[in-house]
C-alpha positions, 0 to 999 in steps of 0.5 A: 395561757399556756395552749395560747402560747403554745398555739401562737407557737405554731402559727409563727412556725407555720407562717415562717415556713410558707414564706419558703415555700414557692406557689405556696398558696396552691399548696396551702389549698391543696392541704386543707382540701385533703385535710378536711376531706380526711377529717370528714371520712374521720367524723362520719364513721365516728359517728356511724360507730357510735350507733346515734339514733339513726334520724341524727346519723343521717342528718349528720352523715348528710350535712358533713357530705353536702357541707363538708367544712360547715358540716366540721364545724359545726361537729366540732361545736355541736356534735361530740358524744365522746368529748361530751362524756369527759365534759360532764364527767365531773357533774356525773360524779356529783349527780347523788349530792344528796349523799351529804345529807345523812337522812334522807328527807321524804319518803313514801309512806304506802298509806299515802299512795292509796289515793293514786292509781297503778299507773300514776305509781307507776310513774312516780317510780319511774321519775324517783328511778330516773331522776333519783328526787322523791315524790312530796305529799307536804308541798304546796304549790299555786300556778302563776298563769303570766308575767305580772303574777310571777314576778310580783310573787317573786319579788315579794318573796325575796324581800321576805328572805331571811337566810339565803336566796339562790337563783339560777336562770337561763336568761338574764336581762340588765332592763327595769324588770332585771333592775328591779330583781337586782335591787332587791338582791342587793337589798337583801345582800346588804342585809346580811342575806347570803345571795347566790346567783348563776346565769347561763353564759349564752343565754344571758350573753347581753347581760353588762358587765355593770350589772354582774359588777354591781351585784357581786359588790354588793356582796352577791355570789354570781358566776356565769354557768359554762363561759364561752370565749368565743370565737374559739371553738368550744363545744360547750356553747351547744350544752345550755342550763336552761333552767329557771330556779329560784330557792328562798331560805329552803322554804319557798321556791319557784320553777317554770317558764319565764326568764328575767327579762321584760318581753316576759312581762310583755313590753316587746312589741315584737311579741306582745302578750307574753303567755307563759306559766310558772309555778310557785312551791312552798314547802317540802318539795323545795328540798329537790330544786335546792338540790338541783341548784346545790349541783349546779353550783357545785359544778361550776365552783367545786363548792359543796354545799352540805349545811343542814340549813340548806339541805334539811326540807321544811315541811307545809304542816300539811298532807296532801290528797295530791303529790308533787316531783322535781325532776332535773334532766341533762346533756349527761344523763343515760336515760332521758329523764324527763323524755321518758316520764313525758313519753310514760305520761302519754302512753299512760292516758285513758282520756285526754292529753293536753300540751303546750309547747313554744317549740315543738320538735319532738323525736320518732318516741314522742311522735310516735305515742302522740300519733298512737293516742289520737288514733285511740280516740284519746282527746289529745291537743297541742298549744304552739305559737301562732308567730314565731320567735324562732323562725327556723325552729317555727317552720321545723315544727309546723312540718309535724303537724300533717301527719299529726293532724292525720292522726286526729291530733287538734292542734291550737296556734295562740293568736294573742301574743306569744305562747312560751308555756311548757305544760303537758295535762293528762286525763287531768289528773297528770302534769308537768310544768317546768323549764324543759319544751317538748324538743330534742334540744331539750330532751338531749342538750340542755340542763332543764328541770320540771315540776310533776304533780299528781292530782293536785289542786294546781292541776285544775287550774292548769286546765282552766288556763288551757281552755282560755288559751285555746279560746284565744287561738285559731285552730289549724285544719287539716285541709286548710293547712294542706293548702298551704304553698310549695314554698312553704313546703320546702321551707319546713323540709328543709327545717324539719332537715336540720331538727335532730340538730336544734 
C-alpha cells in the first residue's frame, strides 16, 4: 500500500508540473525518447557483463536494437539475472530441507550398484550431485500411458487417503475432471485429512475464485504459487512451477505430464486425443517428491514442515534389481539440473536414443550431442507434435529439424491427437519421465521436477508406448521437408529468433 502511494504521489507531481510547462507534450517525447534510449544502452552492456550464453546476448542485444521499447519491457519482465538471484534468494536458503530430518533416509548400498554399469553409476552420482535427491532401490512405480489411467489412479488414491494429501500443479481447471478431484478433496478435508494444495499463478490464471473459495471452506490449505497483479510489471510471471506432484500419506505418489483439465482426458476438440504420460510411485522414492513439495511450500508460506510423518520415507518391503531418482530443477539453480543429467543421459548412449518432447527447443549442448549421437549410428528418435498448440513455439521447433535430419536423427509427428509426452529412453535401459520438455524455458525458467529410473520394469513399457506412437505418426523426411515454402522458411527463422527467449 504504501509504494502505490507513493507511486500515485509522483503521478500527481508529474501531472501538475506539465500543466506549467508550455509545448509540453513535445517535451514529454522528447524525454521518453532519451530516457529510453539511455535505459537500452544501460540493459545491453548489463547484459554484454553478464557473460549469458552468447545465443541470448545476441537475441537480446537484437530485440533491444530493433524493438527498443518492447525490447525494455520485455527485459523488465523476462530478462533480469541480477534481480532473478534476489528473488530466489529465499528458496536457495532452503534448497537443503532435508536438513530437518536428523537421518538421512536412503542410502546407496554398494551391493545394490552391482547391477548397473559405470555409466549408469556415473549418472546417478551425477543427479545426487546436482539435484542432492538420492537414488531408491525400494520404490515401485507403474506408467500411466494417457488421461483416463491417470486420473482414474489418482482418484482412487485419494479417496484412500488417510493422513495427508499434498498437491501441486501447473495447470488447474474449475471443468468436470477439476470438479471431480475437488469434490474428493473436500471429501476427504471434511474427513479430517489434512489438504495441501498449491496452482501455479499463471498457469492456472482462469481458475474461479469459487473454486479456490469452495476448497479453502472445506478446510483446504490452497495458495497460489508467485501471484501476479498484473498489469504491474513483475518479473516474476516469466518464473513458472510447472510441476505436477501429487504426494498421498508419504506413501503413494504421482509425477508427469498432465495437468488437471479436461483437454488431458481428451474432451477438446481442438486437440482431440490428448497423448500424454505419468507415472505412478509407491514407496521410498515418494520421500523426495515430498521434499520438493515441502520446499515449495515453504517458499511460498514461510512453513517449514518437519514432522516426521511427513518427512520419514516408507518403504515397498521390497528390493529392486531396478532404481529410481527424483530430481527437482529451477530458475535459481547453478547447474542446470535436469539439462545436464539430460545431456549425460545421451552422451552416455551405445545404442538408441528415444525422445518425446510437445516443445522441442533445445540449446547449442543438447543439439549438439543429439547431432553427435546420430552421426555415431546411435538410433536416435525424436516424438513431437503433428499440430500445434503453440504455434510460435511449434514453428521455432520445426526449424531444428533440418540440421538434425542431416544428421541422421528420425523424427516422428504424432498424427493422432495432440502429443505432450515428456520422455527420453536410452539403450533401454535409462529414462526419464517427468514435468520438464526438452526446451530452454524448461532447462533455465521454470520450477520443473522428473522421474529418472534405471533399468526398472516401467522401463520396458515406456518403450512398448514409444512404438505405438511412432506407429501412430508420419515420419518427417528429409527431402520432402526441404521443400516446404519460403514462407515457411521465414516463419520459423524468425521463431527459431526469438527461442532463447520462450
Amino acid at each position: 500500500m504504501k509504494r502505490k502511494l507513493q507511486l500515485l504521489a509522483l503521478v500527481i507531481v508529474i501531472f501538475i508540473f506539465l500543466l506549467f510547462v508550455q509545448d509540453w507534450q513535445r517535451w514529454l517525447l522528447e524525454s521518453l525518447n532519451i530516457g529510453i534510449t539511455l535505459t537500452v544502452y544501460f540493459i545491453a552492456i548489463v547484459i554484454f557483463l553478464e557473460n549469458r550464453q552468447p545465443s541470448r546476448t545476441i537475441t537480446w542485444l537484437l530485440v533491444l536494437v530493433v524493438f527498443p521499447v518492447i525490447g525494455f519491457i520485455f527485459y523488465i519482465v523476462f530478462g533480469q539475472s541480477a534481480r532473478k538471484k534476489r528473488l530466489f534468494q529465499k528458496h536457495a536458503f532452503i534448497e537443503d530441507i532435508e536438513q530437518f530430518h536428523e537421518e538421512p533416509s536412503m542410502t546407496v548400498e554398494r551391493s545394490k550398484l552391482d547391477n548397473f554399469d559405470y555409466h549408469h553409476r556415473a549418472l546417478m552420482n551425477l543427479a545426487q550431485k546436482l539435484g542432492a535427491y538420492p537414488v531408491s532401490f525400494a520404490t515401485d512405480t507403474k506408467i500411466l500411458t494417457n488421461g483416463e489411467q491417470t486420473f482414474s489412479a489418482i482418484l482412487k488414491a485419494i479417496r484412500n487417503a488417510k493422513h495427508h494429501i499434498h498437491i501441486e500443479y501447473y495447470i488447474v481447471r474449475n471443468d468436470h475432471i477439476g470438479n471431480r478431484i475437488k469434490n474428493a478433496l473436500i471429501d476427504k478435508a471434511q474427513e479430517g485429512v489434512m489438504v495441501r494444495f498449491m496452482f501455479d499463478a499463471v498457469g492456472s490464471w482462469r481458475l474461479s475464485k469459487s473454486f479456490i473459495r469452495e476448497l479453502a471452506d472445506a478446510g483446504v490449505d490452497i495458495i497460489p504459487f508467485f501471484p501476479v497483479k498484473l498489469p504491474v510489471l513483475n518479473n516474476k510471471i516469466n518464473f513458472r512451477n510447472h510441476r505436477k506432484i501429487i504426494v498421498i500419506d508419504n506413501e503413494i505418489g504421482f509425477i508427469g505430464g498432465l495437468n488437471i483439465g479436461d483437454e488431458y482426458l481428451g474432451r477438446n476438440k481442438a486437440y482431440g486425443f490428448w497423448r500424454d504420460t505419468h507415472l505412478k510411485v509407491k514407496g521410498e522414492g515418494v520421500q523426495s517428491l515430498q521434499l520438493v513439495f515441502l520446499q515449495d511450500w515453504y517458499y511460498m508460506t514461510g512453513h517449514a514442515i518437519v514432522d516426521d510423518v511427513y518427512l520419514k520415507p516408507k518403504r515397498t518391503g521390497s528390493i529392486h534389481r531396478g532404481a529410481v531418482q527424483m530430481i527437482a530443477s529451477s530458475p535459481y539453480a547453478r547447474w542446470e539440473e535436469i539439462k545436464n543429467i539430460f545431456f549425460s543421459m545421451i552422451t552416455s548412449a551405445k545404442q538408441s536414443i528415444w525422445i518425446a518432447s510437445p516443445y522441442l527447443i533445445p540449446d547449442e549442448d543438447i543439439l549438439s550431442a543429439l547431432k553427435v549421437a546420430a552421426l555415431s549410428d546411435i538410433d536416435v528418435r525424436i516424438l513431437v507434435p503433428g499440430h500445434p498448440d503453440k504455434k510460435i513455439v511449434y514453428y521455432a521447433s520445426r526449424s531444428y529439424f533440418p540440421d538434425l535430419l542431416e544428421a541422421g536423427v528420425r523424427i516422428f509427428a504424432y498424427k493422432e491427437g495432440f502429443m505432450h509426452s515428456k520422455l527420453i529412453v536410452v539403450d533401454h535401459e535409462l529414462a526419464s519421465i517427468g514435468t520438464a520438455n526438452m526446451d530452454m524455458r524448461s532447462f533455465h525458467l521454470n520450477f520443473e521436477v522428473n522421474a529418472f529410473l534405471y533399468k526398472t520394469e516401467s522401463i520396458l513399457d515406456i518403450v512398448t508406448d514409444f512404438i505405438d506412437d511412432f506407429e501412430n505418426s508420419n515420419e518427417i523426411v528429409q527431402e520432402d521437408f526441404n521443400k516446404r515454402s519460403i514462407l515457411f522458411r521465414v516463419i520459423e527463422s524468425t521463431s527459431r529468433l526469438l527461442s532463447p527467449l520462450l
